[in-house]
C-alpha positions as CSV (number, residue, x, y, z in Angstrom):
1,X,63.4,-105.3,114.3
2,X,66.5,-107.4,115.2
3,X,67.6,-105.5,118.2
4,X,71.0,-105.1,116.6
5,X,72.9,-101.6,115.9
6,X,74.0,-100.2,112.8
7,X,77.2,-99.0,112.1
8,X,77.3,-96.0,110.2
9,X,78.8,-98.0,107.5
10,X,76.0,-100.0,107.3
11,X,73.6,-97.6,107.4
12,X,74.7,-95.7,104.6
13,X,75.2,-98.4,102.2
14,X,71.2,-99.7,103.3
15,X,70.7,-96.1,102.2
16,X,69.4,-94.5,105.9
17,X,71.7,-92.0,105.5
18,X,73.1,-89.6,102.9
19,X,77.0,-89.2,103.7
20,X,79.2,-90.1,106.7
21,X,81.7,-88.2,108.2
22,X,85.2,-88.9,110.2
23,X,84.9,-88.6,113.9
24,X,85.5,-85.1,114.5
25,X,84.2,-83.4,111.4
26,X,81.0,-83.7,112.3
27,X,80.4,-79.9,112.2
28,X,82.9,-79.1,109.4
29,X,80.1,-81.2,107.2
30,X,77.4,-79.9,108.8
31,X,78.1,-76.4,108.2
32,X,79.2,-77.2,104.2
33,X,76.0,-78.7,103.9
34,X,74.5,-75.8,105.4
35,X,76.7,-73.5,103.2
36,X,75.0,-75.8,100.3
37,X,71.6,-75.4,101.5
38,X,71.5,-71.6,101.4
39,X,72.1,-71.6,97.9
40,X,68.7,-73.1,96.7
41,X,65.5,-71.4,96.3
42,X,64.6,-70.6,99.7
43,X,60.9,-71.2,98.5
44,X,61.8,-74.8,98.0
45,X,63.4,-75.5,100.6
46,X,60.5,-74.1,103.1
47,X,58.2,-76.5,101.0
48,X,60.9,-79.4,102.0
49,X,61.2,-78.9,105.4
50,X,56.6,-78.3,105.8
51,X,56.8,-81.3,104.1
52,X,59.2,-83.5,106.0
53,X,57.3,-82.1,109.3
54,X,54.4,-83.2,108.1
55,X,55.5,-87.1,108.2
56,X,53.3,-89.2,106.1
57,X,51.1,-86.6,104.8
58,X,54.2,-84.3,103.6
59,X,54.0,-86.6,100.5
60,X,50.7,-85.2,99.2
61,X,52.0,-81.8,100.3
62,X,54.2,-81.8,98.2
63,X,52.6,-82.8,95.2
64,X,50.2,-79.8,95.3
65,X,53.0,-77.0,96.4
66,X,55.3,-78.5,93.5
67,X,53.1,-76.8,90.9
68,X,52.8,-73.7,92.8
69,X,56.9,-73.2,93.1
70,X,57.4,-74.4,89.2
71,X,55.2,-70.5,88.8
72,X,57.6,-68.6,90.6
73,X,60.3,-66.3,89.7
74,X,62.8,-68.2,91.4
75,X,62.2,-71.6,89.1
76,X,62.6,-69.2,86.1
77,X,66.0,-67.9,87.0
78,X,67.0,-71.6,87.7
79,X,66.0,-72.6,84.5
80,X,67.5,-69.4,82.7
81,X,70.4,-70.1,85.1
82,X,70.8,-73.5,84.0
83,X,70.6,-72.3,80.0
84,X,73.1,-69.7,80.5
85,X,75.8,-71.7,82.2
86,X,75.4,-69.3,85.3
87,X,74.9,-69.7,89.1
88,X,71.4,-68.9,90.1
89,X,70.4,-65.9,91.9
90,X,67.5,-66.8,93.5
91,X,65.4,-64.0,95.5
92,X,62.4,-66.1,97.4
93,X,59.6,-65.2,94.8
C-alpha cells in the first residue's frame, strides 16, 4: 500500500515469511526443507498444496478433507509413532 519494499528482515518479523536464509544458501535451505517435506504423510501434504491452490476457497477445503485424512492409516501410525517414541513410517493410505 505504501509503495515501499521490504527487506527480508522485515518481512519475516511482520510474519510474510517463514525463515530467511544467507545470500547464497538459498538452495542448501530449499532442499532441507524439501528433505523435511518428504517425511510427512504424503496424504497431507497433497491436501496442503489442493488447498493452497485453491486461494480463498482452500480454507473450507480443508475443513472437510481434515476429517477424511484423521481416517487413514497414515494418521494412525503417526499417532502410534508419536506413543512409541518412533519416527513415523508413513505409506500414503
Amino acid at each position: 500500500m505504501t509503495n515501499r519494499s521490504l527487506s527480508a528482515q522485515e518481512a519475516h518479523e511482520w510474519g510474510l515469511v517463514a525463515r530467511v536464509v544467507p545470500e547464497g544458501k538459498v538452495m542448501e535451505a530449499a532442499l532441507a526443507l524439501a528433505g523435511e517435506i518428504k517425511d510427512m504423510p504424503p496424504l497431507s501434504i497433497k491436501a496442503v498444496k489442493e488447498a493452497v491452490n485453491r486461494g480463498m476457497d482452500g480454507y473450507e477445503y480443508a475443513c472437510r478433507v481434515f476429517e477424511n485424512l484423521m481416517q487413514t492409516e497414515d494418521a494412525r501410525e503417526g499417532a502410534q509413532a508419536f506413543l512409541e517414541k518412533r519416527k513415523p513410517h508413513f505409506k500414503g493410505r
